[in-house]
Legacy VTK file of the C-alpha trace (Angstrom):
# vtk DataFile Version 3.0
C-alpha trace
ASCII
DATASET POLYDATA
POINTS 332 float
95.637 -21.015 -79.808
95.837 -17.458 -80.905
99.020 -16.873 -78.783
101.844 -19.401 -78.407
100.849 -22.052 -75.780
101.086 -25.663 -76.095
98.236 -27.364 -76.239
97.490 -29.802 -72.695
96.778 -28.475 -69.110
96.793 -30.493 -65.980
96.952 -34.599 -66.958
93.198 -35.681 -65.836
94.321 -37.673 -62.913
96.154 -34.879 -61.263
91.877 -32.696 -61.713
90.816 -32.141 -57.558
88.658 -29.795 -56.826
90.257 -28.215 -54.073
92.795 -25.823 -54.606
91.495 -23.506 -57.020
90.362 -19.947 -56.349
86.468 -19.689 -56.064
85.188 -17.516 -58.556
83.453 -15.106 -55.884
85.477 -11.712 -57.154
83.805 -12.048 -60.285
80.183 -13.585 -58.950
80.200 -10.456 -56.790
81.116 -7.688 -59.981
77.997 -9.205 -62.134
76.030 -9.214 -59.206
76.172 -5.254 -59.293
75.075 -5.151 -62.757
71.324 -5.535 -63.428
70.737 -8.677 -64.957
69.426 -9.011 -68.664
65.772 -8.917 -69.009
64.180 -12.155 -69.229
67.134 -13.850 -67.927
66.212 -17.279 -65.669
66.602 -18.344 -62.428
68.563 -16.206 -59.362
69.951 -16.758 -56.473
67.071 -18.587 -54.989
66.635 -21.206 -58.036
67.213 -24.613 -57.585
68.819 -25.070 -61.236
69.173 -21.826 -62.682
70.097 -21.453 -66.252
72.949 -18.535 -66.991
71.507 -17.322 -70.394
69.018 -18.848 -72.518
69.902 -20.883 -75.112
70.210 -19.743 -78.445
67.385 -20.536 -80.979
67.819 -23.656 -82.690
70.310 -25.224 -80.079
70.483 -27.583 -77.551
69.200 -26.582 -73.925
72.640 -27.944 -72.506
74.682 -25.465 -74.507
74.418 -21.779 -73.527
76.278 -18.377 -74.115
77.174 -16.444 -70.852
78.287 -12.987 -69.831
79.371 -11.679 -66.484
75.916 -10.229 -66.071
74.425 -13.577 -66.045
78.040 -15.691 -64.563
76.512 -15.474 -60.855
73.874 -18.098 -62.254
76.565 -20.248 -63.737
78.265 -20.146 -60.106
75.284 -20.994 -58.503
74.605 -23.833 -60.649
78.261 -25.183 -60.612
77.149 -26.409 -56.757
74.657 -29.343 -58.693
76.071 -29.643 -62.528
79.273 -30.148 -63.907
80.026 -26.876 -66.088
82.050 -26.499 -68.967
83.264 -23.089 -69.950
84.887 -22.608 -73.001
86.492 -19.420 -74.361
86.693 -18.966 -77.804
86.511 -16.012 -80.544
84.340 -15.727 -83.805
87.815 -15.181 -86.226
89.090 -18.622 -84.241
88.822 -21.969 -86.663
90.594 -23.623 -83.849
87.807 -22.276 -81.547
85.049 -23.830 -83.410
86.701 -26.634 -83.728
86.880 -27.782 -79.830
83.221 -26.144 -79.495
82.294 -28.675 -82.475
83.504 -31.550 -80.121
82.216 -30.011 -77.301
78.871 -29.347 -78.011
78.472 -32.799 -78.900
79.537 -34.286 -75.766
77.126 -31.884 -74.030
74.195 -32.907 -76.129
75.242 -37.012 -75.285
75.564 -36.085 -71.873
71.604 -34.802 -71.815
71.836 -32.909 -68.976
75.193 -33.854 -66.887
76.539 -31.065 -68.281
76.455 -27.223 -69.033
78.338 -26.005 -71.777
78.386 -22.334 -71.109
80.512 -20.436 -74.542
82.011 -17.487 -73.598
83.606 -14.923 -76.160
87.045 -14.436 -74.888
87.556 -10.567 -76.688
83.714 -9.499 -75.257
84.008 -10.942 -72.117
87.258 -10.436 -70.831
86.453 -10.446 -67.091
85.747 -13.965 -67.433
88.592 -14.842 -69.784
90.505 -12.719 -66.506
88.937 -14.904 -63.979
90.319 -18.217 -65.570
93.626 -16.838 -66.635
93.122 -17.198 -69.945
95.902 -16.441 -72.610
94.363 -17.218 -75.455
91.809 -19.088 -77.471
90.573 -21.494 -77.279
90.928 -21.743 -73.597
88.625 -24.991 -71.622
87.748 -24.922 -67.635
85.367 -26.981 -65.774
83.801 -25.236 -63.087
82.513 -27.244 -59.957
80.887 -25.607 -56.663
82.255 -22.425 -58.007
85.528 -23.532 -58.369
87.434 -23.522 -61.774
89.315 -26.751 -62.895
91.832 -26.044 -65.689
91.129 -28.728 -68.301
93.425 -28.069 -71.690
94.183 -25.029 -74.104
94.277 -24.865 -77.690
93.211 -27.661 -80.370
93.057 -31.701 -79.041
91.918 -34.379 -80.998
88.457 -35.304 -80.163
89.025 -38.398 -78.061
91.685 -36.465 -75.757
88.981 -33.873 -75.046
86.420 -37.289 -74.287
89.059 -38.085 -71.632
89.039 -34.640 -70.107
85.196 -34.417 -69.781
84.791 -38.016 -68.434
87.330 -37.315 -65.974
86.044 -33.924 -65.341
82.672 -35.677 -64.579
84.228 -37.869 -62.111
86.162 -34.857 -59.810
82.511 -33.917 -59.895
80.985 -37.665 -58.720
83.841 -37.510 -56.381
83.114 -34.147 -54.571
79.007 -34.717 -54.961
77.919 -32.624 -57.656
75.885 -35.363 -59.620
73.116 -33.133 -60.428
71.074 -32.960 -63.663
69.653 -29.965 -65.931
66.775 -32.674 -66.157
65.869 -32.285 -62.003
63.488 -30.224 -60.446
62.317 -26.859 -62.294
64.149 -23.966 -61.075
62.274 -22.495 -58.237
61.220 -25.531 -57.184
64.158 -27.425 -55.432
63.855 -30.735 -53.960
64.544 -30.164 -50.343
63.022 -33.026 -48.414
65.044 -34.646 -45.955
68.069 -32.183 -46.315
69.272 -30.763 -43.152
69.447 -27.046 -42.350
72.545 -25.733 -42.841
74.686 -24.692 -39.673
74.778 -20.949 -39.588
78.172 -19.288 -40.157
79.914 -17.943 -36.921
79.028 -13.913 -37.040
82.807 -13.388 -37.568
82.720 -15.369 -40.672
79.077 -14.390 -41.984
80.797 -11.055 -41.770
83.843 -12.038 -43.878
81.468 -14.046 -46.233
79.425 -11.200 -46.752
82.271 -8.811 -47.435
83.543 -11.037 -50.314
80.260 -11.282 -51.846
80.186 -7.413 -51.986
83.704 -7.358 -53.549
85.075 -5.781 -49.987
88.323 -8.433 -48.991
89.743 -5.868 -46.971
86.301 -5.716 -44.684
86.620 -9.416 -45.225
90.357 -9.748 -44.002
89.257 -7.446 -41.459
86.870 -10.040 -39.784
89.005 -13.438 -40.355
91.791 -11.640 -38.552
89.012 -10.436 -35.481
88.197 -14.210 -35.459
91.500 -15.114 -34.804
92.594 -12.990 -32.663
89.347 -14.749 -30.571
90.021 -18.276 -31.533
93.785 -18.148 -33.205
93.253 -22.210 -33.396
90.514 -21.541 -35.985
91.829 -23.079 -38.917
88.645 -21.708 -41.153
89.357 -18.107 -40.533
93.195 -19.176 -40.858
92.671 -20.315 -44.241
90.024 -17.715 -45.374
92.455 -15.037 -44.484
94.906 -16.847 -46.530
92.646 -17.365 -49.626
91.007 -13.356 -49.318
94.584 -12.325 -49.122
95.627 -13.897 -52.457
92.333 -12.111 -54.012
93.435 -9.019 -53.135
96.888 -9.690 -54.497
95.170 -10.878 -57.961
92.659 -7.994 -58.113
94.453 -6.221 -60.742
97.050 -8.548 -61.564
97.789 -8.737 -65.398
99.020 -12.487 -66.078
100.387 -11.721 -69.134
102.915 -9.381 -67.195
103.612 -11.372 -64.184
104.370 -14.341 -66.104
106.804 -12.569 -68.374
108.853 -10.757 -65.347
108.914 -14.354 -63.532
110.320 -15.763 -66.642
112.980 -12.615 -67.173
113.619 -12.898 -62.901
114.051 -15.928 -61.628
115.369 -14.603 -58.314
113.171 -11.671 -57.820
111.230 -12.754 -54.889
108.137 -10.364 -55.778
108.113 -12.128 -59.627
108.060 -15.518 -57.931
105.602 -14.981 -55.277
103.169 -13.325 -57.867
103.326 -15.952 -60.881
103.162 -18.588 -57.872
99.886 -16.532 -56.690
98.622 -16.804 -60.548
99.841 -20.759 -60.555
97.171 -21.565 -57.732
94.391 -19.586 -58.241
94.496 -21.607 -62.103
94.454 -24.462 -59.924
98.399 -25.367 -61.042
98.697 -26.163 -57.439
101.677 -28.160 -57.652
103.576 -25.837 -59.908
102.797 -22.813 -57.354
104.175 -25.233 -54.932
107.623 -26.710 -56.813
108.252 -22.925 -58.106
108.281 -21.362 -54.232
110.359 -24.543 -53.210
112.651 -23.938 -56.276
113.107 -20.463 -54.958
113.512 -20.999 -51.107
116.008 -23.690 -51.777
118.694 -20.925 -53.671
117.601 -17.990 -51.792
118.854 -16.590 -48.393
118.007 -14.528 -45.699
114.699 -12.057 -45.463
113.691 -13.098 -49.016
114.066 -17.199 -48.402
111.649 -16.608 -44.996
109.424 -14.444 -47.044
109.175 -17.403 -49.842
108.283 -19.854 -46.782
106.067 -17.631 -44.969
104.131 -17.206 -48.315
104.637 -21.069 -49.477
102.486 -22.058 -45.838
99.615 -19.241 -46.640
99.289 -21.445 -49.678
99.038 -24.438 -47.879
96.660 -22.974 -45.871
94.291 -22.185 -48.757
94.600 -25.949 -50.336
94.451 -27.511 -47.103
96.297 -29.389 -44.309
94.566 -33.302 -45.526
95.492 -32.599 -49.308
98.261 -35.366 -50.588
99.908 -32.076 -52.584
100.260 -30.225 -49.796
102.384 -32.845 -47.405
104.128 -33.615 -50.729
105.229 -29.806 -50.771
105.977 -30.129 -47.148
108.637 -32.532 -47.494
109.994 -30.927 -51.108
110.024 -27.813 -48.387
112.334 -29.698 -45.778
114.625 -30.368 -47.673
115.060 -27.230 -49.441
115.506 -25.318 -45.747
117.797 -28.646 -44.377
LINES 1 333
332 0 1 2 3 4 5 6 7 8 9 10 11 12 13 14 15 16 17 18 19 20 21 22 23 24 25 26 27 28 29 30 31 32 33 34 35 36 37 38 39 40 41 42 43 44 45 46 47 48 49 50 51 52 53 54 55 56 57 58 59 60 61 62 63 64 65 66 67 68 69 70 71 72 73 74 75 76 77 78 79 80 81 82 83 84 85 86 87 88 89 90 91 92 93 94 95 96 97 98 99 100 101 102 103 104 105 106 107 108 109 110 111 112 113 114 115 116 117 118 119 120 121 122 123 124 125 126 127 128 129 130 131 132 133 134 135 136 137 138 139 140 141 142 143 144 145 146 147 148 149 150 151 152 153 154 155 156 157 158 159 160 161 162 163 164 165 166 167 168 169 170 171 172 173 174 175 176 177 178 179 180 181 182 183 184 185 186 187 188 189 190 191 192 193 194 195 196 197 198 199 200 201 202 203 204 205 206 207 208 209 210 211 212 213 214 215 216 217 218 219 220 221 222 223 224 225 226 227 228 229 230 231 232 233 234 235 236 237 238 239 240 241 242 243 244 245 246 247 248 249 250 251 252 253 254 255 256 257 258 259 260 261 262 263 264 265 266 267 268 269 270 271 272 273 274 275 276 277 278 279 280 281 282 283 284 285 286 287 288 289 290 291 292 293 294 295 296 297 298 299 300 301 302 303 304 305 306 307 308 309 310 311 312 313 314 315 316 317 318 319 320 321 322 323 324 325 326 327 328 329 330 331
């Protein structure tokens, strides 16, 4: 990589979907811009494509902006999607993009391999935390899934998209860039979808237009009506760590959490960055670390924090009662 990182991410058995940040703070910027001319699909397209592919390539490989990343979202929700930052001066770059596109071009259609330069688009190298290049994230249902960083040898990055392809089995998006032409989705036999309550229409509709405070707003109206409503509960909890990432630099907060390692603030923000990369476990261990040495208003603040977390990954998830107990035993 261009900046000193060593080369791995999360081991493939520990992917899950659940737990990392959607990617609706950046959706909802593009979304503002106008779109390219000529760009396909939109929000109503069954399998819309984020940017057309460049002359000469494969359909399965494209190069994406933030203009067009709404449409990558979208299609996340029926494709597994590859994103993979890299720069034009990077040898290691087009190296794993060698491999890469490849594997997309096997896969005929199971995948998307969006390419997205890291030094012209850095709201999406922002989005995915990225520290350098090259820098490879699955996105699925909108959600990112950290694969690896820097150079692997070519049967390590195999592993990572098999297994990434799996997650994706797992949580139902089997989908094809072969199915239905966009605009023309196969919906026979699906059931309507339940309509939001108004409370959290309201909040979904704020984060869509980049508003989480009109969106915190609502969640907390809905539970001050309903304060067993675990949706708004954990929507609070995930809108609140947007806000708290809006304008975070992760450069910076990582370096004062390494120089503090008892400065509540540092802890709480690099355990912020940990889970929205989908590093749940590390956010987890890090604010357990923490509680376990501090005292007083900072250890409640760590546990108050550490539960919002939980909240966002979810009460059923095998990490979270893991954490649970690690978080027993740190108070007892």
């Amino acid at each position: 990589m261009s900046t000193p990182n060593t080369p791995g991410g999360p081991a493939p058995s520990s992917m899950n979907l659940r737990g990392a940040v959607d990617l609706s703070a950046l959706k909802s910027r593009a979304q503002s811009a106008n779109a390219p001319a000529g760009a396909q699909g939109g929000p109503g397209a069954a399998n819309p494509a984020p940017a057309a592919a460049a002359p000469g390539s494969s359909p399965y490989i494209v190069d994406v902006t933030e203009q067009v990343f709404p449409q990558l979202v979208q299609l996340s929700a029926q494709v597994s999607v590859i994103v993979a930052l890299g720069a034009s001066w990077s040898d290691q770059s087009a190296q794993v993009l060698s491999v890469l596109e490849a594997i997309a071009v096997e896969q005929a259609g199971r995948i998307l391999l969006a390419r997205v330069d890291f030094e012209t688009q850095p709201g999406i190298a922002q989005a995915f935390q990225a520290q350098g290049v090259p820098t490879v994230v699955g996105v699925l249902k909108g959600q990112p899934v950290p694969l690896f960083e820097g150079v692997l040898a070519e049967p390590q990055i195999r592993t990572y998209v098999d297994e990434l392809l799996k997650v994706a089995q797992a949580n139902g998006v089997s989908g094809s860039l072969n199915d239905a032409p966009a605009g023309e989705p196969d919906t026979a036999g699906e059931p309507a979808e339940a309509p939001l309550p108004p409370l959290h229409q309201e909040a979904f509709d704020a984060i869509e237009a980049g508003n989480y405070e009109a969106a915190a707003a609502a969640y907390r109206k809905a539970l001050a009506e309903q304060p067993a409503d675990a949706d708004a509960k954990a929507g609070l909890a995930q809108v609140q760590l947007m806000q708290r990432l809006q304008d975070a630099d992760a450069t910076a907060v990582r370096t004062a959490a390494a120089e503090s390692p008892d400065s509540l603030d540092a802890q709480l923000a690099v355990a912020d960055l940990d889970l929205s990369g989908g590093h749940v476990e590390d956010a987890f261990a890090r604010l357990t670390t923490f509680i376990a040495r501090a005292v007083g208003e900072e250890r409640e603040a760590a546990r108050v924090r550490l539960l919002e977390l939980f909240d966002i990954i979810g009460p059923t998830d095998p990490r979270v009662n893991k954490a649970r107990s690690a978080l027993a035993r740190a108070l007892f």
